[in-house]
Each structure stands twice: as structure tokens, then as C-alpha cells.
mmCIF file as gemmi writes it, N, C-alpha and C atoms, coordinates in Angstrom:
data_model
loop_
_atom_site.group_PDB
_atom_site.id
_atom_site.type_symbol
_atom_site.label_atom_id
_atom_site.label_alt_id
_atom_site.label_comp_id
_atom_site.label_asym_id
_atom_site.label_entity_id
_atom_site.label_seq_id
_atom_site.pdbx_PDB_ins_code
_atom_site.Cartn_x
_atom_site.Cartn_y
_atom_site.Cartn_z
_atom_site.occupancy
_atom_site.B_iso_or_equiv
_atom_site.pdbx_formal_charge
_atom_site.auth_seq_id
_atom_site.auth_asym_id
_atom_site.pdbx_PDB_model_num
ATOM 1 N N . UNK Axp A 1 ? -0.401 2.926 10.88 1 0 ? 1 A 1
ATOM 2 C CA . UNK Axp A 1 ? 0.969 2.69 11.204 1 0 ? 1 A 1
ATOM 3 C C . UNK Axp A 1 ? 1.492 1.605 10.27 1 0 ? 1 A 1
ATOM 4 N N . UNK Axp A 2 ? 2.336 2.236 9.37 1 0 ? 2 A 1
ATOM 5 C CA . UNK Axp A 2 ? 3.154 0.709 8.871 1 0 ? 2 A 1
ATOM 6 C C . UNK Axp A 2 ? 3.916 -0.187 9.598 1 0 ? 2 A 1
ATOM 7 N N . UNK Axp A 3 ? 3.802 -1.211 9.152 1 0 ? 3 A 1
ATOM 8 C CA . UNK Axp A 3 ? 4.608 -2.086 9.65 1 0 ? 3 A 1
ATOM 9 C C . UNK Axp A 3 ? 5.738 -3.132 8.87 1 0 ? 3 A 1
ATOM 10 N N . UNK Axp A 4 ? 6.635 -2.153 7.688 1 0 ? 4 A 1
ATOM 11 C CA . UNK Axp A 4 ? 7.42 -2.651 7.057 1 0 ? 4 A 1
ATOM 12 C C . UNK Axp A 4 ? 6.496 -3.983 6.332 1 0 ? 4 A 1
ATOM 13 N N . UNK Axp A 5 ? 7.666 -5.182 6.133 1 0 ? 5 A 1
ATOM 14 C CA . UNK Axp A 5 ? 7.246 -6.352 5.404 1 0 ? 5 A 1
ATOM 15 C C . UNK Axp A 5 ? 5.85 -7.224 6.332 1 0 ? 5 A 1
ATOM 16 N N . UNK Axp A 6 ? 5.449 -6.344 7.462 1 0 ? 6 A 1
ATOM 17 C CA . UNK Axp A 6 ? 4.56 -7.099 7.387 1 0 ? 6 A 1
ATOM 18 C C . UNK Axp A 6 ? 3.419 -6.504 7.983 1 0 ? 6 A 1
ATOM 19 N N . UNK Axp A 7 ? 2.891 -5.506 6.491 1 0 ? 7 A 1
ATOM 20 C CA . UNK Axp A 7 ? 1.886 -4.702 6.582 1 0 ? 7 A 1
ATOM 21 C C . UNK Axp A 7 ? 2.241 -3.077 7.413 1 0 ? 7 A 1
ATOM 22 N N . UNK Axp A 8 ? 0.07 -3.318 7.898 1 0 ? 8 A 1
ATOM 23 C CA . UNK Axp A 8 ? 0.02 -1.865 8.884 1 0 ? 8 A 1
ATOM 24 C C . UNK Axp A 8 ? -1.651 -2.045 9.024 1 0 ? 8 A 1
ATOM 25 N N . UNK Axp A 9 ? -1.106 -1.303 10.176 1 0 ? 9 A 1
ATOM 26 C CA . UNK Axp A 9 ? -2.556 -0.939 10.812 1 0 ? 9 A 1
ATOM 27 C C . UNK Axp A 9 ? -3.27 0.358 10.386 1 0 ? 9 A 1
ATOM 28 N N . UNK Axp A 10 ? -4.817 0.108 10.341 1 0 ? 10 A 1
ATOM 29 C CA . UNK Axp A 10 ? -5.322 1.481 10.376 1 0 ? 10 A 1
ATOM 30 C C . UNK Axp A 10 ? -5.833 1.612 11.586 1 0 ? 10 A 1
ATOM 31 N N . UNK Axp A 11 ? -6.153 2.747 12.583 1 0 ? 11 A 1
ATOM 32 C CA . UNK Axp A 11 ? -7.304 3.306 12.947 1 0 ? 11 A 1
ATOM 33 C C . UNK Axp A 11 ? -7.95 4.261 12.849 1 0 ? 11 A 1
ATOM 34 N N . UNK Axp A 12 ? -9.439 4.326 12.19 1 0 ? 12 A 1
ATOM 35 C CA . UNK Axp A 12 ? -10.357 4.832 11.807 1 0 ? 12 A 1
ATOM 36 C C . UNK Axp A 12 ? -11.623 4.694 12.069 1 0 ? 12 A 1
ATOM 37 N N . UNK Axp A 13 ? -12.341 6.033 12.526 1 0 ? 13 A 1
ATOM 38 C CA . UNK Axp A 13 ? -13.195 5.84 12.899 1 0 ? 13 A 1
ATOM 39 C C . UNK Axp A 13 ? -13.398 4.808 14.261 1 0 ? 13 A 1
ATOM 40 N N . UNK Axp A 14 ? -13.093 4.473 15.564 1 0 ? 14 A 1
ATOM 41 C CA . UNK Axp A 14 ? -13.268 4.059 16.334 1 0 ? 14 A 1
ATOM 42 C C . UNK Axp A 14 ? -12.986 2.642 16.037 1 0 ? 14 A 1
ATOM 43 N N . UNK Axp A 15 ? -12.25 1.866 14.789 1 0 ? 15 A 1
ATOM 44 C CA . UNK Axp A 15 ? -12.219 0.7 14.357 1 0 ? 15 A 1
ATOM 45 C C . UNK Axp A 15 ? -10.668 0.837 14.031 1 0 ? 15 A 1
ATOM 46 N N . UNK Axp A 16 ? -10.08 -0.491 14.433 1 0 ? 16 A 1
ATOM 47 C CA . UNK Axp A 16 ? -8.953 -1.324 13.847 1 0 ? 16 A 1
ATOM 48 C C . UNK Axp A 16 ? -8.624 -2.105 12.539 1 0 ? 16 A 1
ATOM 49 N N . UNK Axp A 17 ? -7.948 -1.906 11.578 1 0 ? 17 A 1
ATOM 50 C CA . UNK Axp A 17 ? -8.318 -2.459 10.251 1 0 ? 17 A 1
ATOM 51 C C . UNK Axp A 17 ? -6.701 -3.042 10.113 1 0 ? 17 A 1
ATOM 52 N N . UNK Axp A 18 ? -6.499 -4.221 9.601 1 0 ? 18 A 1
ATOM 53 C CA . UNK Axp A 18 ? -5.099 -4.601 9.336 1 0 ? 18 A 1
ATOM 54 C C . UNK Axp A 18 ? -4.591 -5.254 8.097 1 0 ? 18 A 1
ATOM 55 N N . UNK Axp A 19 ? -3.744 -5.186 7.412 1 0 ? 19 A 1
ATOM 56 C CA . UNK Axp A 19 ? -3.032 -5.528 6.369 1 0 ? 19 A 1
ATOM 57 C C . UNK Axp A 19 ? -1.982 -6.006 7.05 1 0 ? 19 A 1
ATOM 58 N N . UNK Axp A 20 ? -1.679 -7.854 6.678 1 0 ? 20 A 1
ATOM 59 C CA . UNK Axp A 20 ? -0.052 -8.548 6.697 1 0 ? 20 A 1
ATOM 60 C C . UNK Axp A 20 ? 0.65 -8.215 6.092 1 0 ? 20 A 1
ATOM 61 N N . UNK Axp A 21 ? 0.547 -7.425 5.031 1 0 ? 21 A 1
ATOM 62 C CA . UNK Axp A 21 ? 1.594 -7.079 3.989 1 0 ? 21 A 1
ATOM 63 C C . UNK Axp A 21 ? 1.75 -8.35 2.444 1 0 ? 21 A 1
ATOM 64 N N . UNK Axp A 22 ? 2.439 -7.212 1.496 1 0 ? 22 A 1
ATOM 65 C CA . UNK Axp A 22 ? 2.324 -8.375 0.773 1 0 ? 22 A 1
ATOM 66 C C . UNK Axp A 22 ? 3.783 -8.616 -0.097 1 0 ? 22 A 1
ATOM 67 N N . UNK Axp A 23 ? 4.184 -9.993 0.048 1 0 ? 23 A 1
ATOM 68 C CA . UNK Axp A 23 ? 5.258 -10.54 -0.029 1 0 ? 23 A 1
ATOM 69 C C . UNK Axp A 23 ? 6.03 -9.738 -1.738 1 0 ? 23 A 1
ATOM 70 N N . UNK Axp A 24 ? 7.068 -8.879 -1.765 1 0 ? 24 A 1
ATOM 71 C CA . UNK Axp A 24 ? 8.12 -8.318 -2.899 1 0 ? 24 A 1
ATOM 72 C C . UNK Axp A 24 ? 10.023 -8.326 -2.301 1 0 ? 24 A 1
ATOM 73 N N . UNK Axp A 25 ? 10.337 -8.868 -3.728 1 0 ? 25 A 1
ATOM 74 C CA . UNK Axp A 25 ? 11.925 -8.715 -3.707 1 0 ? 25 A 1
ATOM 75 C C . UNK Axp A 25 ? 11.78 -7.099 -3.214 1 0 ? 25 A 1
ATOM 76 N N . UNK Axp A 26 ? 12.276 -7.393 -2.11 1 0 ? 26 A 1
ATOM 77 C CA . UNK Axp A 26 ? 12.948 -5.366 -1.808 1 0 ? 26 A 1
ATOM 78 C C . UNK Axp A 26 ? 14.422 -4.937 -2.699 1 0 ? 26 A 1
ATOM 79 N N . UNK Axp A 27 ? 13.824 -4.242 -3.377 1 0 ? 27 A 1
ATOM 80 C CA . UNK Axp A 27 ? 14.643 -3.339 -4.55 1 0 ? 27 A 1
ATOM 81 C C . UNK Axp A 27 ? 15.542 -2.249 -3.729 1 0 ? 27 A 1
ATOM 82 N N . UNK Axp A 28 ? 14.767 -1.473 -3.621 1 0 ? 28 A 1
ATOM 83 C CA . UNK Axp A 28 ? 14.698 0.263 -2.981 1 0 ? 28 A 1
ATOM 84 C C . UNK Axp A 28 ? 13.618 0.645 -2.571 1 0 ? 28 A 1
ATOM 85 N N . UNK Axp A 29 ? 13.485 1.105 -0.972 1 0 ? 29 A 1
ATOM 86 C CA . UNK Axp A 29 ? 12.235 1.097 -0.37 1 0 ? 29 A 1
ATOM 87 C C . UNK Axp A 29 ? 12.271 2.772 -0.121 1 0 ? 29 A 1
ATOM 88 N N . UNK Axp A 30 ? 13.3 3.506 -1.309 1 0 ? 30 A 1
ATOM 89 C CA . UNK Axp A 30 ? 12.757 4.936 -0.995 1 0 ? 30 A 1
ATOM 90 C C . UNK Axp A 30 ? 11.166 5.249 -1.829 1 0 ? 30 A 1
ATOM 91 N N . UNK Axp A 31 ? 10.697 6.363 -0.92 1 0 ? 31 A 1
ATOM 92 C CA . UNK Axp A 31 ? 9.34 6.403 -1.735 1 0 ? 31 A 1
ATOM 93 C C . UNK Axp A 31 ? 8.237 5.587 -1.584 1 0 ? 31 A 1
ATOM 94 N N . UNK Axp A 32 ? 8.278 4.421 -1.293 1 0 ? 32 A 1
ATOM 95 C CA . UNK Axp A 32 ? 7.054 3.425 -0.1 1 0 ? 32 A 1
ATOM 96 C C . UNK Axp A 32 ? 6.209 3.773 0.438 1 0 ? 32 A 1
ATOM 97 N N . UNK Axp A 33 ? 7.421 4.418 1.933 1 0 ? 33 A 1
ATOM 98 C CA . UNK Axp A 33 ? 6.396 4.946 2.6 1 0 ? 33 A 1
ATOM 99 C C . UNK Axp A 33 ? 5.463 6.204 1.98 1 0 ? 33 A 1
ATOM 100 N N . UNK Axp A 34 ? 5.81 6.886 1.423 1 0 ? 34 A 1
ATOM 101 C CA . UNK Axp A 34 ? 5.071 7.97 0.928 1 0 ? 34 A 1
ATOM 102 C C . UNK Axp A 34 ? 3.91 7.697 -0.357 1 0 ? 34 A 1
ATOM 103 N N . UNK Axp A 35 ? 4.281 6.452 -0.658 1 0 ? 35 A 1
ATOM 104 C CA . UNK Axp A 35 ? 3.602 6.524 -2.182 1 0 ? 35 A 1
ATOM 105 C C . UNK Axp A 35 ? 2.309 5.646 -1.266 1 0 ? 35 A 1
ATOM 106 N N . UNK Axp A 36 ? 2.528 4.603 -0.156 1 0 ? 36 A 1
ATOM 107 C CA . UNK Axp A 36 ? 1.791 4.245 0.672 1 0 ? 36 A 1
ATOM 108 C C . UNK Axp A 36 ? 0.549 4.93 1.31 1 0 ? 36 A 1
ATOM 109 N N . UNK Axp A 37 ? 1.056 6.292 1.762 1 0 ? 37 A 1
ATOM 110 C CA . UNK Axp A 37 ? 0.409 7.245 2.705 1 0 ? 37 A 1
ATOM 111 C C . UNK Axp A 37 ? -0.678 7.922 1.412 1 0 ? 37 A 1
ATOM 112 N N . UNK Axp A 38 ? -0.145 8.345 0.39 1 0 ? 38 A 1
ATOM 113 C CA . UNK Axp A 38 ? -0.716 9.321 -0.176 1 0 ? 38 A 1
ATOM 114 C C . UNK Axp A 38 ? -1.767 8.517 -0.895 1 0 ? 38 A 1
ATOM 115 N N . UNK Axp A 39 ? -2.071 6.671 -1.166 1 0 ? 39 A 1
ATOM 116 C CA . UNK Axp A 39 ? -2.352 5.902 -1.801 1 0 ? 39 A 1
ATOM 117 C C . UNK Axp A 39 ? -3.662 5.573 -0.929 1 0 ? 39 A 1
ATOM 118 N N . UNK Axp A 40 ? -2.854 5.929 0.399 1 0 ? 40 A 1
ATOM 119 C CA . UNK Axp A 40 ? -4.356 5.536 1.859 1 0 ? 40 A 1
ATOM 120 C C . UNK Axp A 40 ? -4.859 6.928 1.509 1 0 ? 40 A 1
ATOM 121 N N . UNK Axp A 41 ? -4.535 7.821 1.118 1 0 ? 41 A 1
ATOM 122 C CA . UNK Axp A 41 ? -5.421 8.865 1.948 1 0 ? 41 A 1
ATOM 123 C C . UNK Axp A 41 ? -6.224 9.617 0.903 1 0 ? 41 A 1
ATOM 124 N N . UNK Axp A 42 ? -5.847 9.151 -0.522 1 0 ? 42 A 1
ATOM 125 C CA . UNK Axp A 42 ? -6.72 9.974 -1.554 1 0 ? 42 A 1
ATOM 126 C C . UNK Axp A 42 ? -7.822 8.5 -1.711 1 0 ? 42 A 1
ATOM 127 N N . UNK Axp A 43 ? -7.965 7.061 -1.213 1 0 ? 43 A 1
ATOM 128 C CA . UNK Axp A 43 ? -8.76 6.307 -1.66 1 0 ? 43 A 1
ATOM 129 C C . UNK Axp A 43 ? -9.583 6.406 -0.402 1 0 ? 43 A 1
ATOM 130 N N . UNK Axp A 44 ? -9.509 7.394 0.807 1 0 ? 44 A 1
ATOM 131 C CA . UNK Axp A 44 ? -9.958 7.163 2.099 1 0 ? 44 A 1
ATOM 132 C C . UNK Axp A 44 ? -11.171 8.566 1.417 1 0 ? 44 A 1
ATOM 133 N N . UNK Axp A 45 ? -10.367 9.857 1.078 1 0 ? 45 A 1
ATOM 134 C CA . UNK Axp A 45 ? -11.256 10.799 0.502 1 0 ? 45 A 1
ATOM 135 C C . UNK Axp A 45 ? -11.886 10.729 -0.759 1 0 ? 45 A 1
ATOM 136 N N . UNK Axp A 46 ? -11.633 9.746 -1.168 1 0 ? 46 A 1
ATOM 137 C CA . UNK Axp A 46 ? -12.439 8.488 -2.239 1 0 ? 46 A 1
ATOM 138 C C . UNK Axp A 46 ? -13.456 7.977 -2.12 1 0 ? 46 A 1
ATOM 139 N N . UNK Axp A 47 ? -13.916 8.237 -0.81 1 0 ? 47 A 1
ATOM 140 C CA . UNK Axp A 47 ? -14.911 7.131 -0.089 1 0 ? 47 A 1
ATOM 141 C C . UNK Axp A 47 ? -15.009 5.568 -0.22 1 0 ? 47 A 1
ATOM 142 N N . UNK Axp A 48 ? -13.778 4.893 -0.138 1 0 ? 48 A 1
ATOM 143 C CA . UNK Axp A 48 ? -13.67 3.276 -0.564 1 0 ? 48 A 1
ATOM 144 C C . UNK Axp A 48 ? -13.272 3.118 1.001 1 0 ? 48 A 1
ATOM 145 N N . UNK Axp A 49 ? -13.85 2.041 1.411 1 0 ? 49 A 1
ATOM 146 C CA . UNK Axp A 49 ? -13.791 1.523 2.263 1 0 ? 49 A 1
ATOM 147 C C . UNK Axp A 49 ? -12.628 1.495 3.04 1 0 ? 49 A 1
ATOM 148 N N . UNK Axp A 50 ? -12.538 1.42 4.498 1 0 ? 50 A 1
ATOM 149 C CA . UNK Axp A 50 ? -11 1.602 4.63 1 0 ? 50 A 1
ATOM 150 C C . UNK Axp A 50 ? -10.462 0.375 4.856 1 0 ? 50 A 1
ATOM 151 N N . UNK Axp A 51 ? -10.886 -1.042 5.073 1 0 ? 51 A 1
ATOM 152 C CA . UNK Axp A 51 ? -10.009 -2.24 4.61 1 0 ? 51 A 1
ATOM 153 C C . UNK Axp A 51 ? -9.749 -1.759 3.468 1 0 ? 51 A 1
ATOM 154 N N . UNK Axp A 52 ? -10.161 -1.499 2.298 1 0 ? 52 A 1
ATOM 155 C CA . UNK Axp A 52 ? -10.384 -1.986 0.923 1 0 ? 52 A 1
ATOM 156 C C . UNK Axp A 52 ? -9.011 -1.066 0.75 1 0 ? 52 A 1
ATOM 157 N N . UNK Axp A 53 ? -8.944 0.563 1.024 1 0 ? 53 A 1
ATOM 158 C CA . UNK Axp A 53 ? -8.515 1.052 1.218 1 0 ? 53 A 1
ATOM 159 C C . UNK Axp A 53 ? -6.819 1.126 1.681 1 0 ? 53 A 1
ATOM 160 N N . UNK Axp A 54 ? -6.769 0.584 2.903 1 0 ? 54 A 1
ATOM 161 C CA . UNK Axp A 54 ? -5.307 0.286 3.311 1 0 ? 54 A 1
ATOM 162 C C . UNK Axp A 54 ? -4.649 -1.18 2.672 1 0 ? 54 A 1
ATOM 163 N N . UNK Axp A 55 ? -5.427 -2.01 2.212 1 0 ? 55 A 1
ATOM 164 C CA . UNK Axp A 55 ? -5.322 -3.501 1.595 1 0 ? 55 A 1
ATOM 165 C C . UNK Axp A 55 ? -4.196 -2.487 0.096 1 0 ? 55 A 1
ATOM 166 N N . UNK Axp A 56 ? -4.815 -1.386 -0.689 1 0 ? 56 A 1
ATOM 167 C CA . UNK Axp A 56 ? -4.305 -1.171 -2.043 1 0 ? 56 A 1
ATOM 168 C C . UNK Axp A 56 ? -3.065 -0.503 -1.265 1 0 ? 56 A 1
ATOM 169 N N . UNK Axp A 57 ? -2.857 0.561 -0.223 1 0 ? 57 A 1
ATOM 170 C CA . UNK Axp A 57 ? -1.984 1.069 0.22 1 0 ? 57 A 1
ATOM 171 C C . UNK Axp A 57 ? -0.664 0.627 0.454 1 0 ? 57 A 1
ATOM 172 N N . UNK Axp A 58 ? -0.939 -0.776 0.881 1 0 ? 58 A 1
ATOM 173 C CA . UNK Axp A 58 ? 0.101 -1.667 1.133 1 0 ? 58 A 1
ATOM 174 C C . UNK Axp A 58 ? 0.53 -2.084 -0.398 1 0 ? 58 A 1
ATOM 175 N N . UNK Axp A 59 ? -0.279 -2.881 -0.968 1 0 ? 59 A 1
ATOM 176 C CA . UNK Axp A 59 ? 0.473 -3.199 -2.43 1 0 ? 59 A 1
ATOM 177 C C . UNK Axp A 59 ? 0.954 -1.946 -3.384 1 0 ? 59 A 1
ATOM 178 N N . UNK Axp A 60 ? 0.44 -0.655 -3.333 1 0 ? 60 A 1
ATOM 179 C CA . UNK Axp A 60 ? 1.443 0.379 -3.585 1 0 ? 60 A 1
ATOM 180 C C . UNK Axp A 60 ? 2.487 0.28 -2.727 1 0 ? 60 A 1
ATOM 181 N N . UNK Axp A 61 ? 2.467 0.566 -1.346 1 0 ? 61 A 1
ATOM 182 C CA . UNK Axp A 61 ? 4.132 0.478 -1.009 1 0 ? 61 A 1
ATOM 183 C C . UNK Axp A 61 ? 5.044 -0.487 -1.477 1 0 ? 61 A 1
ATOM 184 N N . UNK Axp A 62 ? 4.323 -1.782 -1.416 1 0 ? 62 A 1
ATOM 185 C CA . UNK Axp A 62 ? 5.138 -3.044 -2.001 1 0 ? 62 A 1
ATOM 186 C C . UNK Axp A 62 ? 5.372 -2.705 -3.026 1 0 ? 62 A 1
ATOM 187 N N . UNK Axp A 63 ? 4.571 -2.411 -4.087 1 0 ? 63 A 1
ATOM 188 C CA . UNK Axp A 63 ? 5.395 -2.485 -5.477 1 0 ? 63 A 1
ATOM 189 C C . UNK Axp A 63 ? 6.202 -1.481 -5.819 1 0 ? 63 A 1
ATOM 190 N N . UNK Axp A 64 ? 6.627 -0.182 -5.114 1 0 ? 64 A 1
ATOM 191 C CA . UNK Axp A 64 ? 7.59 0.774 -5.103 1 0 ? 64 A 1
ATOM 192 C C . UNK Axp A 64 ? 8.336 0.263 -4.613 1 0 ? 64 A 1
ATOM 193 N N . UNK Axp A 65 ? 8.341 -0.357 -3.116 1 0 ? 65 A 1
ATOM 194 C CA . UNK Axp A 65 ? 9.941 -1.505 -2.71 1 0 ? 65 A 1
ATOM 195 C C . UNK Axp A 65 ? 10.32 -2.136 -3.461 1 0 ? 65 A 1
ATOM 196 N N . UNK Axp A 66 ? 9.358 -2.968 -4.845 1 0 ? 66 A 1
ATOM 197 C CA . UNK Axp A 66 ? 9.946 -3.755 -5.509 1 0 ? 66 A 1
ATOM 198 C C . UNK Axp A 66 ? 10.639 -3.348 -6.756 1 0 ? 66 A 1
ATOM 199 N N . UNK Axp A 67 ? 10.63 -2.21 -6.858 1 0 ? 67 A 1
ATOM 200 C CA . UNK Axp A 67 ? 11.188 -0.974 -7.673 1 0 ? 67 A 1
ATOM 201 C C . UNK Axp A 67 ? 11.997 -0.354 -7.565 1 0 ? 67 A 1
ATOM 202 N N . UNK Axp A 68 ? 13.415 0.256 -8.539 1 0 ? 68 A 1
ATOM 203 C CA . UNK Axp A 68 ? 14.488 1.208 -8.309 1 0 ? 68 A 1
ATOM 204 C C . UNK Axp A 68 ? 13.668 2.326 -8.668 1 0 ? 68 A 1
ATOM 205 N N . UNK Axp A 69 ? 14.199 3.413 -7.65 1 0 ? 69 A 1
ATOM 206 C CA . UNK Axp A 69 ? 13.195 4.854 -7.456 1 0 ? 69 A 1
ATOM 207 C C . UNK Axp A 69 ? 12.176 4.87 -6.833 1 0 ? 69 A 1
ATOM 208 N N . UNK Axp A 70 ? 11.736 5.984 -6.881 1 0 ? 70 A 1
ATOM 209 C CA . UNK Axp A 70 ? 10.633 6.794 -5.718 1 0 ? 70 A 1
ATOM 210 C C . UNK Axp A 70 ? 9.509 6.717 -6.293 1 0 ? 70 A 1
ATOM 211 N N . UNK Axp A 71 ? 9.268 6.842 -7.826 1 0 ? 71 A 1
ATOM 212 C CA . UNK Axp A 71 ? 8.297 7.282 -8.419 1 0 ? 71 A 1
ATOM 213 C C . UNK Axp A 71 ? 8.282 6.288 -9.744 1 0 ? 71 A 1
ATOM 214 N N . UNK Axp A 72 ? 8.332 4.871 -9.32 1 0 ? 72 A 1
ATOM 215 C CA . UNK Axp A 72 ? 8.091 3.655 -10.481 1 0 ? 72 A 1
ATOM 216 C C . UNK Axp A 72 ? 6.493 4.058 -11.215 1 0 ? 72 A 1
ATOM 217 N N . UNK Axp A 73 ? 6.865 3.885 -12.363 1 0 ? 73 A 1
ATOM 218 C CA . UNK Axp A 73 ? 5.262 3.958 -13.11 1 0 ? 73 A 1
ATOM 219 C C . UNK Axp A 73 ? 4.629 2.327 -12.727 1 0 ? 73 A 1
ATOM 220 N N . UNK Axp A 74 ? 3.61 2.614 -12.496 1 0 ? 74 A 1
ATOM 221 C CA . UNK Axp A 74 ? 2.767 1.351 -11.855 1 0 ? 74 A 1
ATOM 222 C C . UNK Axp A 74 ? 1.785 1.456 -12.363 1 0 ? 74 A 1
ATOM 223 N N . UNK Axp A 75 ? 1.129 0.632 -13.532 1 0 ? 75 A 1
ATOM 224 C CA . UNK Axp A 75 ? -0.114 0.488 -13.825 1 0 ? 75 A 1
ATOM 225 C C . UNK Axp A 75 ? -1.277 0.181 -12.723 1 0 ? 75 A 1
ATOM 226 N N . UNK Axp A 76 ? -2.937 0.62 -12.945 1 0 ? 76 A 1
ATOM 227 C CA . UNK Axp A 76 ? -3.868 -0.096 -12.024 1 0 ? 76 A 1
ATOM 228 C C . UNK Axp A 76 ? -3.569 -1.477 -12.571 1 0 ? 76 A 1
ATOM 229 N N . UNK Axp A 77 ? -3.838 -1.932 -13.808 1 0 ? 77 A 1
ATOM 230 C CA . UNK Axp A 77 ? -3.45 -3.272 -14.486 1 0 ? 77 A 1
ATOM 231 C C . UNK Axp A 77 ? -2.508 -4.427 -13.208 1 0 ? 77 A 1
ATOM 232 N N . UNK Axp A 78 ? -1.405 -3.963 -13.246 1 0 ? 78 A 1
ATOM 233 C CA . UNK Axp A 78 ? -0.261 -4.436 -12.389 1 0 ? 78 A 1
ATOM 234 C C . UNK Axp A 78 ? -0.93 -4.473 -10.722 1 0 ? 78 A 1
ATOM 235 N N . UNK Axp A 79 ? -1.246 -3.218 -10.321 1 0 ? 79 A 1
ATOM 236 C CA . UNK Axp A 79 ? -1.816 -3.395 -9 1 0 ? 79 A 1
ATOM 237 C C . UNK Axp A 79 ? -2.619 -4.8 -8.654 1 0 ? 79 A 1
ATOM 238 N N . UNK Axp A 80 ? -3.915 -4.615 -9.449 1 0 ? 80 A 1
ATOM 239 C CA . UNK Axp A 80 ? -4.99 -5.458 -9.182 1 0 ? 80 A 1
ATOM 240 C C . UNK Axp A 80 ? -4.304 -6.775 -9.147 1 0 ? 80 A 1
ATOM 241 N N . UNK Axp A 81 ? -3.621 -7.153 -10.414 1 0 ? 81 A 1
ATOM 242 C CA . UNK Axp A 81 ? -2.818 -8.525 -10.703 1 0 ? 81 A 1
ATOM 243 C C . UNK Axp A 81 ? -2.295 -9.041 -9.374 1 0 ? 81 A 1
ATOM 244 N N . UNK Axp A 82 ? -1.003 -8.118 -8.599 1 0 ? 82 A 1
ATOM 245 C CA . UNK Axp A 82 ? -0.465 -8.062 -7.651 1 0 ? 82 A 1
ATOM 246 C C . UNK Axp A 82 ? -1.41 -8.302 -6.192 1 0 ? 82 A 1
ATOM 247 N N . UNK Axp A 83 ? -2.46 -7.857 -6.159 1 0 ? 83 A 1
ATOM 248 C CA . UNK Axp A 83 ? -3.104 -7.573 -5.189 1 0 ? 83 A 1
ATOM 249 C C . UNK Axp A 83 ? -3.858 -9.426 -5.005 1 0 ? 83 A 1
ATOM 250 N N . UNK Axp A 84 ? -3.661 -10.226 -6.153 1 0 ? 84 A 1
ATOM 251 C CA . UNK Axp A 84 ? -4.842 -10.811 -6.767 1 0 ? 84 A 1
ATOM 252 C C . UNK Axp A 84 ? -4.038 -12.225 -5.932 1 0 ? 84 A 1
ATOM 253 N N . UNK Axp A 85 ? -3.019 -12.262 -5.848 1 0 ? 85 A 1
ATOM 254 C CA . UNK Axp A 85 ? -1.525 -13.145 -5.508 1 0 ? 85 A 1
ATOM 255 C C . UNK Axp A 85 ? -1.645 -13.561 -4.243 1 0 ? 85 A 1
């Protein structure tokens, strides 16, 4: 479940996993949620951990909020940096 600017929850597997979210100028938050979902769910059939997992999910949504458009090019480069903050 997201929880806008401040994060989201997973549950998986019989476990609770949480992300606060991570602090971006909101640009345009079309595309977030989706770039979010699809970001949890190909690193979940990834086999990466699912903290590890919903932790990148969130800084993809963030950095598309912090973006005009749906479909900002986002380096891994930029992620990790972002994630690193």
C-alpha cells in the first residue's frame, strides 16, 4: 500500500515491511504510482529481498514525482545516488 510522501507498506509472505518515503520537490506525480508498482514487482520476481525491494520502489516513485511526465529517463546511476541521501 502506498502511502504518498510518506512511503508504503508491504505485506509479504506473512511479514510487514515499511518504507517512510523519500523526501522530492513534487513536480508531477502522474506515473509514480505505476512506475512504483511495476519497480516492486519485477525486483520481487527478481528474487531481491522485499525490504530491499520496496526501499528502490519508493525512490522510483519519488523520482518520477520529482519529474515532468510519466516516463522520466532515470538512470540506475541517479537511483542508487538518491537512495544513498
Amino acid at each position: 500500500m502506498t502511502k504518498g510522501a510518506f512511503g508504503a507498506v508491504l505485506y509479504y509472505n506473512d511479514k510487514f515491511y515499511y518504507n517512510s518515503g523519500y523526501f522530492i520537490k513534487v513536480v508531477d506525480t502522474v506515473g509514480a504510482g505505476d512506475s512504483f508498482l511495476a519497480s516492486l514487482i519485477i525486483r520481487l520476481l527478481r528474487g531481491k529481498s522485499p525490504q530491499k525491494s520496496l526501499n528502490y520502489a519508493c525512490a522510483i516513485g519519488a523520482l518520477v514525482a520529482g519529474q515532468e511526465g510519466a516516463n522520466p529517463d532515470i538512470s540506475q546511476k541517479e537511483i542508487k545516488k538518491f537512495m544513498m541521501v
